[in-house]
FIMI-216064 format. One record per residue (C-alpha): residue in three letters; residue number from 1; x, y, z. Coordinates in steps of 0.05 Angstrom, whole numbers, plus 5000, padded with zeros to 4 digits. Layout:
 res   n    u    v    w
 ala NUM    X    Y    Z
...
REM end
This chain:
 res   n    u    v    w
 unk   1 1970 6730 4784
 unk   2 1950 6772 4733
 unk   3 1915 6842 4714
 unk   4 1849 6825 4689
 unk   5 1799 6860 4646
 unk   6 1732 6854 4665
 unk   7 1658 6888 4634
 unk   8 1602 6879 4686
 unk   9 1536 6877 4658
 unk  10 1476 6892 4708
 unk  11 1402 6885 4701
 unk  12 1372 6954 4706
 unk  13 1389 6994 4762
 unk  14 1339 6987 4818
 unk  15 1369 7044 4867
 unk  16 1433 7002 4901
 unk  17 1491 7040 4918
 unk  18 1538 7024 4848
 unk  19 1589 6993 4886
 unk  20 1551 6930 4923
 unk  21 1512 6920 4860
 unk  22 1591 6909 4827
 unk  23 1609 6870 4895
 unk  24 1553 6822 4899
 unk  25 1567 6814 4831
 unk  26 1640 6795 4833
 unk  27 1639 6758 4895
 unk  28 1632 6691 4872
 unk  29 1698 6704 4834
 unk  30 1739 6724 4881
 unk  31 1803 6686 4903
 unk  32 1800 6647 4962
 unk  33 1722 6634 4966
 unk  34 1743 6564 4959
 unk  35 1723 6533 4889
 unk  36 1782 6520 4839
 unk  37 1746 6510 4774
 unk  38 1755 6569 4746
 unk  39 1723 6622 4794
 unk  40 1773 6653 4822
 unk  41 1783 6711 4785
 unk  42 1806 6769 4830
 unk  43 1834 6796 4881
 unk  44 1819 6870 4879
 unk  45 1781 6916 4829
 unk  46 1773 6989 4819
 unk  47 1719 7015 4764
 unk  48 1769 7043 4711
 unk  49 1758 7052 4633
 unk  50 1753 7126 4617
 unk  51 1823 7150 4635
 unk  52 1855 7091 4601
 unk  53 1813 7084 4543
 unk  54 1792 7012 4560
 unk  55 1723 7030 4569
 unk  56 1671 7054 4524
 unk  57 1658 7120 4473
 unk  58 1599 7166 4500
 unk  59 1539 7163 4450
 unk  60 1513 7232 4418
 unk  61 1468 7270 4471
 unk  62 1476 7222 4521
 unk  63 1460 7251 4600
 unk  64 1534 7250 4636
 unk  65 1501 7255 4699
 unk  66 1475 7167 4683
 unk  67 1559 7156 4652
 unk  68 1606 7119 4701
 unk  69 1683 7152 4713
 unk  70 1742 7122 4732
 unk  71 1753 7104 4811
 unk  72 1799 7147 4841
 unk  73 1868 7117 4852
 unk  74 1893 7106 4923
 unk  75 1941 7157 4929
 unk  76 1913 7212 4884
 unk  77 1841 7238 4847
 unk  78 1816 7202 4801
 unk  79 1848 7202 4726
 unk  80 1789 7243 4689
 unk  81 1765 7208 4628
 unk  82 1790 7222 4565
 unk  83 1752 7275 4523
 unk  84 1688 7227 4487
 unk  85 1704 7175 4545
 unk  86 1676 7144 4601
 unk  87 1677 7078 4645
 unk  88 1606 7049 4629
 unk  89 1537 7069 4642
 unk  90 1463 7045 4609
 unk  91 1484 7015 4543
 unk  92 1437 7057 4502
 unk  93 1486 7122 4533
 unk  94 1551 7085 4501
 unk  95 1569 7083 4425
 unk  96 1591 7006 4417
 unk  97 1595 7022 4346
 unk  98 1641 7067 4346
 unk  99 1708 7030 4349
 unk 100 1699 6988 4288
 unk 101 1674 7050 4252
 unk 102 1739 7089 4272
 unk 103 1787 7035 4253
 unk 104 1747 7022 4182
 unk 105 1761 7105 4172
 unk 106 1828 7098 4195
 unk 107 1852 7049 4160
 unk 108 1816 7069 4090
 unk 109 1852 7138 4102
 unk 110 1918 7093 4113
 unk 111 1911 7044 4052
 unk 112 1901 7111 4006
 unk 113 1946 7149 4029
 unk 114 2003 7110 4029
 unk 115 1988 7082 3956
 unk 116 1979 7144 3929
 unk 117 2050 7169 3954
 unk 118 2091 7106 3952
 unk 119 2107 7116 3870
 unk 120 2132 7186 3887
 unk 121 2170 7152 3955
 unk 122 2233 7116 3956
 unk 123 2210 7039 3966
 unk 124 2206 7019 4041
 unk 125 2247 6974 4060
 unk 126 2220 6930 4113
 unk 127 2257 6924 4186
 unk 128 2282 6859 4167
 unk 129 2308 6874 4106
 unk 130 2346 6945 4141
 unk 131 2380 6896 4203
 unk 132 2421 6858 4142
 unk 133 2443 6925 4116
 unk 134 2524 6926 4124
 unk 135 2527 6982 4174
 unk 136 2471 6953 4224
 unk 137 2511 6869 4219
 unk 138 2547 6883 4278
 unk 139 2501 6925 4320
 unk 140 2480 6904 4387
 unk 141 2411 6864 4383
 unk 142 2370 6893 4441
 unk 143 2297 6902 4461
 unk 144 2269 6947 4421
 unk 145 2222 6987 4470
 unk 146 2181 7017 4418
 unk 147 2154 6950 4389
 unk 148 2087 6930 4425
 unk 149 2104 6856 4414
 unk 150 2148 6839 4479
 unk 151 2202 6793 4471
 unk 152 2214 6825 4394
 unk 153 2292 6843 4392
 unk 154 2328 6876 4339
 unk 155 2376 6937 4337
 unk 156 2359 7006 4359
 unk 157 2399 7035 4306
 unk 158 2361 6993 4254
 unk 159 2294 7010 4275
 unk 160 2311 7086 4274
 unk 161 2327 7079 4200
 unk 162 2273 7041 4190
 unk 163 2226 7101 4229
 unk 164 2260 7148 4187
 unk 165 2240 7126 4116
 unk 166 2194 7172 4087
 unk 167 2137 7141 4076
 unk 168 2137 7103 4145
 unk 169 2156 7179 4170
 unk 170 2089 7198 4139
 unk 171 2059 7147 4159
 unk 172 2068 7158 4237
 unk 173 2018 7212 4229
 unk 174 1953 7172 4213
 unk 175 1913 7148 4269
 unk 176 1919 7078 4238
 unk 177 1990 7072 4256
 unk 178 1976 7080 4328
 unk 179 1920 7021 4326
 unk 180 1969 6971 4313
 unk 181 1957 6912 4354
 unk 182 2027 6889 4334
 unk 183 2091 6923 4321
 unk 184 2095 6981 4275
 unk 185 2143 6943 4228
 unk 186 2081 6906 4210
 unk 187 2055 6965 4184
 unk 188 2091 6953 4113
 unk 189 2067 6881 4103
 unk 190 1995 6909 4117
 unk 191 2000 6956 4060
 unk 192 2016 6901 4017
 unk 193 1946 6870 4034
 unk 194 1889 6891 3992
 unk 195 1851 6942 4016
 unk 196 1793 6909 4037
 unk 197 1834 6853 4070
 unk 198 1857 6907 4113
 unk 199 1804 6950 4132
 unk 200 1771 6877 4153
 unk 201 1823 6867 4195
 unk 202 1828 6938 4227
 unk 203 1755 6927 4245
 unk 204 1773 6858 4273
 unk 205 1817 6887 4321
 unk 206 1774 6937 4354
 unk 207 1739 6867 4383
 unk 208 1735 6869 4462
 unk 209 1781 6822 4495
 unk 210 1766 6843 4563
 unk 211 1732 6787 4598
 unk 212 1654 6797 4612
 unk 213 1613 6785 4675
 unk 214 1533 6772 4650
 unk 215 1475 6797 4686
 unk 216 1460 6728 4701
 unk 217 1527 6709 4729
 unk 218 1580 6683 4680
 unk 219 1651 6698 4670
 unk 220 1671 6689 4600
 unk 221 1741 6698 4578
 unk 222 1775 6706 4505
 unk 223 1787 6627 4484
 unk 224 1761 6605 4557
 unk 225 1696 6555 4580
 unk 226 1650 6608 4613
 unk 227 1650 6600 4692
 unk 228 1588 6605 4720
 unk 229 1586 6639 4789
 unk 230 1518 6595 4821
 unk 231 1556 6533 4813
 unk 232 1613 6502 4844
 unk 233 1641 6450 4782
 unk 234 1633 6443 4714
 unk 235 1618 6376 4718
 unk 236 1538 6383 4766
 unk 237 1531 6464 4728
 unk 238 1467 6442 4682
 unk 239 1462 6518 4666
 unk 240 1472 6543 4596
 unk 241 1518 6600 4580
 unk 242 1499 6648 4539
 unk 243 1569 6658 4507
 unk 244 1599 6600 4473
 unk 245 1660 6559 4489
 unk 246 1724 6587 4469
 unk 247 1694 6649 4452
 unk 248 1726 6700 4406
 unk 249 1734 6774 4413
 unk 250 1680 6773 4360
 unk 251 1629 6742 4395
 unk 252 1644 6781 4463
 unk 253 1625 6843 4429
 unk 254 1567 6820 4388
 unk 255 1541 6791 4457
 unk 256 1552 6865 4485
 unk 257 1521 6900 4427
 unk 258 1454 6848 4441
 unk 259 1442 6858 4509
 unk 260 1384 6903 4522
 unk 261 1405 6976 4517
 unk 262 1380 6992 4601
 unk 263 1437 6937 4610
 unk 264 1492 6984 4656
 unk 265 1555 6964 4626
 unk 266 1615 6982 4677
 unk 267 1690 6967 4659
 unk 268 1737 6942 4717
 unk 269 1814 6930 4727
 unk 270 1828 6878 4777
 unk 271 1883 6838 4793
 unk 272 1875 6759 4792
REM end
C-alpha cells in the first residue's frame, strides 16, 4: 500500500454536499469492494492540494468563495493553502497554464544566467568528478539526504564542496534549482544542454502525474490501462476510455486542460 495522488473531475455541480459527490465517486475504487482488476485504489482520502502545492494555481479574479481548501487533518486545522493556491474548484477558476509557463521562465532565467557568469566562475566540477578528489577517496559513502533521488549515495563531505562552488552557490538561488525532479547534481549536466533542450524539458516536468478520476468514471494512472469503475473486468468492459493506454504525464494534463471549464477539478491524497 501506497499514497496515491488522485484529481477528481465532476460534472457541474448540481447542489450535493462536496463530500458524497467525491464519495460516490470513489467508491467503486475502494479496497475491499471485491473486484481485483485494478479497482482497488484506496483506502482513505482527504481533499488536500493547496497546503502542499499538489493542487492547482488560482486563476486572475477568480471568486475564492467557488475554490476548494485543504481538509483539515485529524489532529489539527487544516494546513491553509499556500499564497496563489488552492485544492480544486470549476476549472475555468484554476490557471492550468501556469506551471509550464513558470518552469519555461525559470529555467530561461537559469540557462542565462549561469552562461553569462560561468567564464568569470571557476569551472564546476561535477559531484562525480569532486568524490575522486584525494581528500574525499576515503570518506564514508552515505545517503545523501539532500538528493531527491532515494537510494543515491555518495559522501556528505563531497557534496558540500560540490554545494559550495560558486556558480552552483549562485545557482541555489533561482527558482529553477528548486524544480528539479532529480538531484541537484544534475543541475550541471543540464546546463550543458542547449537552451532550448532545456527549457523543453523544464516544461515537460511540470506534467501531472497524479492519477485522474473522469466525470464518467475512469481511473487512469501514469503508464497504467485506465480502470473503469461500471465494470468488473477488463476482459466484458466494452467502454472506451477517454485517456489512452499507458498514458503519459503529457497526455493527463492535456486531458485536464480539455475538459469543459464548469468541470470541478478537486485534488485528493489517499492511501492505497
Amino acid at each position: 500500500m501506497a499514497r496515491v495522488r488522485v484529481t477528481v473531475c465532476l460534472p457541474p455541480t448540481d447542489g450535493t454536499d462536496l463530500r458524497t459527490r467525491l464519495a460516490t465517486a470513489l467508491a467503486p475504487f475502494e479496497v475491499g469492494v471485491g473486484r481485483s482488476w485494478g479497482r482497488e485504489q484506496w483506502d482513505w482520502w482527504t481533499i488536500r492540494g493547496g497546503s502542499d502545492r499538489t493542487g492547482f494555481w488560482i486563476a486572475d479574479g477568480a471568486d475564492e468563495a467557488l475554490l476548494i481548501h485543504d481538509d483539515p487533518y485529524e489532529t489539527e486545522e487544516a494546513s491553509p493553502s499556500k499564497p496563489g493556491r488552492c485544492a480544486g474548484g470549476p476549472k475555468h477558476l484554476l490557471d492550468l497554464g501556469r506551471p509550464r509557463l513558470d518552469a519555461a521562465r525559470h529555467a530561461a532565467h537559469a540557462w542565462d544566467t549561469w552562461h553569462r557568469l560561468a567564464p568569470s566562475l571557476p569551472p564546476v566540477q561535477t559531484l562525480a568528478q569532486i568524490e575522486q578528489w584525494p581528500e574525499h577517496a576515503e570518506d564514508d559513502r552515505l545517503v545523501l539526504e539532500p538528493l531527491r533521488l532515494p537510494n543515491t549515495v555518495g559522501n556528505i563531505r563531497a557534496y558540500q564542496a560540490y554545494l559550495a562552488q560558486p556558480l552552483i552557490r549562485a545557482a541555489q538561488e533561482w527558482p529553477a534549482w528548486h524544480e528539479i525532479e532529480r538531484g541537484p547534481e544534475d543541475f550541471v549536466y543540464y546546463m550543458a544542454m542547449s537552451r532550448d533542450d532545456y527549457i523543453d524539458l523544464a516544461v515537460g516536468q511540470t506534467d501531472r502525474k497524479s492519477d485522474i478520476l473522469t466525470p464518467d468514471g475512469w481511473w487512469a494512472s501514469w503508464d497504467q490501462r485506465p480502470v473503469h469503475g461500471a465494470c468488473d473486468a477488463f476482459e466484458t468492459c466494452t467502454h472506451t476510455a477517454p485517456i489512452p493506454d499507458r498514458t503519459t504525464p503529457a497526455e493527463l494534463t492535456h486531458y485536464l486542460e480539455q475538459l469543459p471549464d464548469d468541470t470541478l477539478l478537486v485534488q485528493l491524497k489517499a492511501h492505497g
